[in-house]
N, C-alpha and C positions, 0 to 999 in steps of 0.2 A: 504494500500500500504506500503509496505516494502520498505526499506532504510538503503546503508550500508554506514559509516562515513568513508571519507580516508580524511585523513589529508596532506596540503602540505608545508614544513617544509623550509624557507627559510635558516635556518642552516646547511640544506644539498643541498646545490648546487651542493656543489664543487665533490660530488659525481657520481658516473659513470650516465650518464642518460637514463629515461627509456624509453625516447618517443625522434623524432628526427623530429623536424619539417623542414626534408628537402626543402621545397619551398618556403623558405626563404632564403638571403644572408647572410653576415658574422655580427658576434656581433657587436651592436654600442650600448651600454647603454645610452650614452650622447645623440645619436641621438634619441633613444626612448622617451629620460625623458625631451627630445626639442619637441616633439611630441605629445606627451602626454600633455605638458602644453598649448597646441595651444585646443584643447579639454577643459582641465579643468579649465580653465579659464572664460569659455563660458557657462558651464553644472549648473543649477542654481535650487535648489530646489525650491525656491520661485515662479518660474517662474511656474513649473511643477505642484505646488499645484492649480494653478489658474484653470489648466486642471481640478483638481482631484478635485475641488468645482461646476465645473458645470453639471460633470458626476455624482460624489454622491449627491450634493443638488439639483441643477437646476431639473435636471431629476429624481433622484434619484433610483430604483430597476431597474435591465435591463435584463428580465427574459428575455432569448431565445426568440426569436419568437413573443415579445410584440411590442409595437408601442414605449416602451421606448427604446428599443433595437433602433428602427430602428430612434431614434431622435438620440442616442450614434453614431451610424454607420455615423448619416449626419453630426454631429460636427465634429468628425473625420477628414471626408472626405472634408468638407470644411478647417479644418485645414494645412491639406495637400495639398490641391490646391489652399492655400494662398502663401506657400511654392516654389510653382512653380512646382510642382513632375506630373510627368503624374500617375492620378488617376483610379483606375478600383473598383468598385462594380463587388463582385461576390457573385451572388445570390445562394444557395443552399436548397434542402428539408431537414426538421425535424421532428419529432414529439417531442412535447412536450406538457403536459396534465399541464395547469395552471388552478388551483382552486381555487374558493369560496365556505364559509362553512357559515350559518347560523343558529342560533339555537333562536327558537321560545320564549323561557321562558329567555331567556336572552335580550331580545328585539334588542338593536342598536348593540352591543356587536360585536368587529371585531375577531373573532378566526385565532388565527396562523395556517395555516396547510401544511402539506407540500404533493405533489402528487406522490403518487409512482412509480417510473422509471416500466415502463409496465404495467402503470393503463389503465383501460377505459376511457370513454369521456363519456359528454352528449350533446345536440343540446342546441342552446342559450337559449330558457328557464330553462333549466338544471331540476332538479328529487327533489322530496319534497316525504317524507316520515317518518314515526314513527319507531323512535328508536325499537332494540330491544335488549337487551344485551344476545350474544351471548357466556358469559367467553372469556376463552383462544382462542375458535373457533380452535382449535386442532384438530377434528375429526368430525365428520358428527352429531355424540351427542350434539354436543354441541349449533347445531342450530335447535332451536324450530321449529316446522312447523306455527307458528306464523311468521317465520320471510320472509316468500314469499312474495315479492313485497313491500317488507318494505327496512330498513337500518340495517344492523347488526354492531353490536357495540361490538367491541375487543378486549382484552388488547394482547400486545406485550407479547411472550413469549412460551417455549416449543416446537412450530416450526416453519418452516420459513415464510414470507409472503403469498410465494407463493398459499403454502398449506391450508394457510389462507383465503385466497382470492379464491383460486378451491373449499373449503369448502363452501366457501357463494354463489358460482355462485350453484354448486350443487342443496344448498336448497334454489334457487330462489330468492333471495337478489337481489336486485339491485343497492345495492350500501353498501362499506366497510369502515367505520372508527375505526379506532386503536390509542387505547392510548398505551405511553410509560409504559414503567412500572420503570424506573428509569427515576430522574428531569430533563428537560430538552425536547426540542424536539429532532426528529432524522430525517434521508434523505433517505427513506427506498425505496429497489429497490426487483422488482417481479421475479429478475434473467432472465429466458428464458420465462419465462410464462407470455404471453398477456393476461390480464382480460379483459373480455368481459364489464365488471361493476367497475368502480371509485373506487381507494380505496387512501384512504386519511389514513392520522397521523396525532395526534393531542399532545400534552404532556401530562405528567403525572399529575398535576394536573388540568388542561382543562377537561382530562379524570374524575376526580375524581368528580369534581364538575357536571359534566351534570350526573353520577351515584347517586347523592346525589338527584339531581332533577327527575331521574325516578323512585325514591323509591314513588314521590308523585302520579303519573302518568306518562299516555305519552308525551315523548318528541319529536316535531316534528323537523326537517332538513331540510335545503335545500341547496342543492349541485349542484353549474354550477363548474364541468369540462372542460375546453375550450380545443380544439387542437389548438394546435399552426404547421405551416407546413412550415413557410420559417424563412430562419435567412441569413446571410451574414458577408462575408471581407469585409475589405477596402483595397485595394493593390495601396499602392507609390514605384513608379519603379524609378530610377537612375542611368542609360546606363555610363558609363567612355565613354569620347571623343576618345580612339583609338581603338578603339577594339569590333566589334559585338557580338565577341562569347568568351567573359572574363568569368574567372567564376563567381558562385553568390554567397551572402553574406545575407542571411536572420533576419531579425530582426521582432520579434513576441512578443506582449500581445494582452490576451483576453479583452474584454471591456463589459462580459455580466455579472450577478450576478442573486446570486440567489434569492426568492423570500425573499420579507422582509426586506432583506440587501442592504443597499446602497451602498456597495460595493467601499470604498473609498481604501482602502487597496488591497481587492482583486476586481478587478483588476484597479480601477483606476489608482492606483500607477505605475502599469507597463506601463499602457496606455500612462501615462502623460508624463513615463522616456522616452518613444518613439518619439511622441514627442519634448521634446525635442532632442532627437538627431539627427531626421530629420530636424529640424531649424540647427543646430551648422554643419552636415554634408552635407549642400549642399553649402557649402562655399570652402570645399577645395578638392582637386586632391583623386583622388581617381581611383585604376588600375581596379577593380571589380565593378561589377552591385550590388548595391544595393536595397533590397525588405523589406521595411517596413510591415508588415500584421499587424492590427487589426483584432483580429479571433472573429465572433460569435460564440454563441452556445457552447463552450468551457465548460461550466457546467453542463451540460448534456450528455458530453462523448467526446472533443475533435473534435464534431462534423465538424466545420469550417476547423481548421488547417487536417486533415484527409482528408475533400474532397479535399484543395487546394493543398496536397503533392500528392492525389490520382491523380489529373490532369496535373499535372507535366509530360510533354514530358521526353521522355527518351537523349534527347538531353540537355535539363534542369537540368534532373539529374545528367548526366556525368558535367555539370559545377558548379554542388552543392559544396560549400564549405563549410561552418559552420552555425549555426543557434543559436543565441543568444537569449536566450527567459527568457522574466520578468515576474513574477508573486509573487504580495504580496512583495513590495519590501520597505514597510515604516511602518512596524511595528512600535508603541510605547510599546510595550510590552518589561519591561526590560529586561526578562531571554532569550528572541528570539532575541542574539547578536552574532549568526552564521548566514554568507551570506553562505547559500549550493550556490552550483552551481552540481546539481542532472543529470544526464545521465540514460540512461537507461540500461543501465547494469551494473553503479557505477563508468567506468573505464575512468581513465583521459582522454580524446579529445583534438584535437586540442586550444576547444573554454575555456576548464579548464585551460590547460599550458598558454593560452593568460592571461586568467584571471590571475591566480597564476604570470605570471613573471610581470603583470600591479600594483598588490599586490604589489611586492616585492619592483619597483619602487616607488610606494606612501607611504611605510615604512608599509604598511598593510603586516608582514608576514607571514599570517596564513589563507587559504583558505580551507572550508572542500567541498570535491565532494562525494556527495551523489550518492543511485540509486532512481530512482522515474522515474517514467510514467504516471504521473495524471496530465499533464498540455499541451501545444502546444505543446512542444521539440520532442513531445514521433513520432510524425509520421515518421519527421525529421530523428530522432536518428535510428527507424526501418527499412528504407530506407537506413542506410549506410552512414548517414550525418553527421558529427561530429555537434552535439547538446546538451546543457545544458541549465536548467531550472534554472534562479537565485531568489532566496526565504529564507526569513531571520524565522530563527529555533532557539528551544536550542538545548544544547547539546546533548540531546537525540533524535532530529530533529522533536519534534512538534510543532505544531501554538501557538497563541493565541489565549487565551477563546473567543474574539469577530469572531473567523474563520466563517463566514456562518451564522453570528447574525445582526439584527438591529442595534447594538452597533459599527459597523464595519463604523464610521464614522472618518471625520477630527477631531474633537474633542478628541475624545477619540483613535481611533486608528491609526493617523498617526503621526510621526517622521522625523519633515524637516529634521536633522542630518541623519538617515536611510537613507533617502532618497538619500541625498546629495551623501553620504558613496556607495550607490550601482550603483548610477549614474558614480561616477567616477570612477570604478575598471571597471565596465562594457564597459564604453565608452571608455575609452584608453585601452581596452581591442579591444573591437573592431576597432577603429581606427586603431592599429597594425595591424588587419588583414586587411582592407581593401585600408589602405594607397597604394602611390605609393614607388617602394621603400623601401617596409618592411626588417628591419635587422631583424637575424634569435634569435627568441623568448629565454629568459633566459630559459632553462629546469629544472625541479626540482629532486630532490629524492623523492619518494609518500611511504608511510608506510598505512598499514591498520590499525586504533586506536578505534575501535567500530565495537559492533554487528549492527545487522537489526534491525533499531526503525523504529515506526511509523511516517506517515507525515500527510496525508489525503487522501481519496477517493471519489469514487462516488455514496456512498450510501451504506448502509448495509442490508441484505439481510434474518436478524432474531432481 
């Protein structure tokens, strides 16, 4: 996924501006930055790590569609009806192919693997069979007629999965593992092509070492593919006292992770920002409806926030206002000391200008808006919904090495200060918006200061 840097420059206010947030009243600085401390006085990272310890330890992996997912969805959901919020579970279908790998000569031996976005399945016993090293698996050559009803064994490289994977169904495989071919694992997707047969990734030396073991003989597998087919929100609604048909005011993180990762950063960290903000905002006046979402399945393709935008009345949409969405928001990675705030087409919104003038007030003057569509925001934003994604980058707007790894814990990967840092731009960010009474937002001048860098995707496809 691509990503373009625009920088927003508090030294040029005083500049003609480029956005005009008519539905708002006249300027009050003083009243904002009185507004604003009623928020951050309240917004407590400590508080928010207590969250992020019992979703990444307590529980810890919260693969779509697992039973850990659906313990994540019930903390949640009892959080929030601690709160006092009218609560809704919304149940939705998935597919999602969650794997075990075994390997006979390695006896107890737990293998990393990750399942390819368009893999097969197999039923609860799952498929046991004898390696067969198939090379690159490139071309129909390249699979022995030894390898029918056995496992063909891959390495990454020269073409795409796909092709990979139609090769081995061809010559009767029933099941594919592929090693990397550089360190590391990968998140490898079939594109449009459904395999009828599992096909797994394993890394590059995983791969190395079970090749060093088939030089002595056969190596035998066993692979349970599970489907996974339901996942879910948690939706906290909060109606303003005057008004049935106010507009709405969205507030979105994921709560699932991928497999392996505990997921303290992504996404507990937004989870937790949530929240809190649903403690600190149901204290005060507020003109708009508020909708907290915890989105399932979000690792897997957006799948949650996509069905709940896709159900959205068109009467709901005409009250759409802005949708503020966290993801990855406490890095301890030091060079990731950019809070993007990512749209899907790059271009300032509503929920940037709120952010950028909440900056300006907290002496933070420097916000970068990104473009990016690999997280909740993107359904939102596709919809017509002013939407941004907040997520801490460098300069060149990539992660940290822990992104999608085991290591992606409180120890190692979160930052109370982060935290703190995107709690309060974000929350008197949106307070602004959702206040009673909002004075009309400080506007900026926006310059574009960067090409398209990377951020993250949903898997790669060679």
């Amino acid at each position: 996924m691509l990503k373009k840097s625009i920088r927003v420059l508090s030294l040029i206010l005083v500049f003609v501006m480029m956005f005009t947030m008519t539905s708002f009243a006249a300027p009050n600085t003083n009243a904002s930055t009185a507004f604003d401390q009623k928020v951050l006085a309240r917004i407590d990272a400590r508080k928010a790590l207590e969250h992020i310890r019992y979703l990444s330890q307590t529980i810890g992996p919260r693969v779509a569609g697992t039973q850990e997912e659906r313990e994540a969805a019930n903390y949640i959901k009892n959080q929030f009806e601690k709160l006092g919020y009218d609560v809704k579970v919304q149940t939705f279908g998935i597919e999602n192919v969650v794997s075990e790998l075994t390997v006979d000569v390695f006896k107890d031996r737990i293998f990393r693997v990750n399942t390819a976005t368009g893999s097969g399945y197999t039923d609860i016993d799952g498929i046991t069979g004898v390696l067969v090293d198939c090379g690159l698996g490139a071309s129909a050559s390249d699979f022995p007629d030894a390898v029918r009803g056995k496992i063909a064994f891959v390495q990454r490289g020269s073409v795409s999965f796909a092709i990979k994977a139609e090769n081995a169904v061809n010559a009767g495989a029933k099941g594919v593992i592929m090693y990397n071919n550089v360190p590391g694992s990968l998140n490898p997707t079939l594109g449009e092509y459904a395999s009828p047969i599992p096909y797994l990734s394993i890394s590059l030396s995983d791969g190395q070492e079970v090749l060093e073991e088939m030089k002595n003989g056969n190596v035998t597998v066993a692979i349970k593919a599970e489907l996974m087919t339901k996942s879910q929100n948690v939706i906290a609604t909060r109606k303003p006292n005057k008004s049935d048909n106010a507009g709405i005011v969205y507030i979105t993180a994921h709560y699932d992770s991928v497999p392996y990762a505990p997921g303290a950063n992504d996404n507990a960290s937004g989870t937790a920002m949530m929240l809190e903000f649903a403690k600190i905002l149901k204290a005060y006046p507020i003109d708009k409806e508020i909708r907290f979402i915890a989105c399932g399945a979000e690792e897997i393709g957006l799948d949650g926030s996509y069905y709940y935008v896709g159900n959205l009345s068109q009467n709901e949409l005409n009250r759409s206002v802005a949708n503020f969405n966290m993801d990855m928001i406490a890095t301890s990675y030091g060079p990731c000391n950019i809070l993007y705030a990512d749209t899907t087409d790059g271009q300032p919104n509503l929920v940037t200008e709120a952010s950028a003038a909440s900056g300006i007030r907290l002496g933070n003057n420097i916000l970068e808006v990104g473009r990016g569509s690999s997280s909740d925001h993107a359904p939102f934003g596709q919809k017509g919904i002013p939407a941004a994604c907040f997520i801490w980058g460098d300069e060149d707007g990539n992660l940290e090495p822990w992104y999608h790894q085991p290591e992606d814990t409180i120890k190692i990967n979160i930052s109370l200060d982060r935290l703190q840092q995107a709690g309060e731009m974000v929350g008197a960010a949106l307070y602004d918006v959702i206040r009673v009474q909002t004075p009309n937002l400080q506007n900026s001048a926006i310059r574009r200061v960067g090409e398209d860098t990377k951020i993250y995707s949903f898997g790669v496809s060679e």
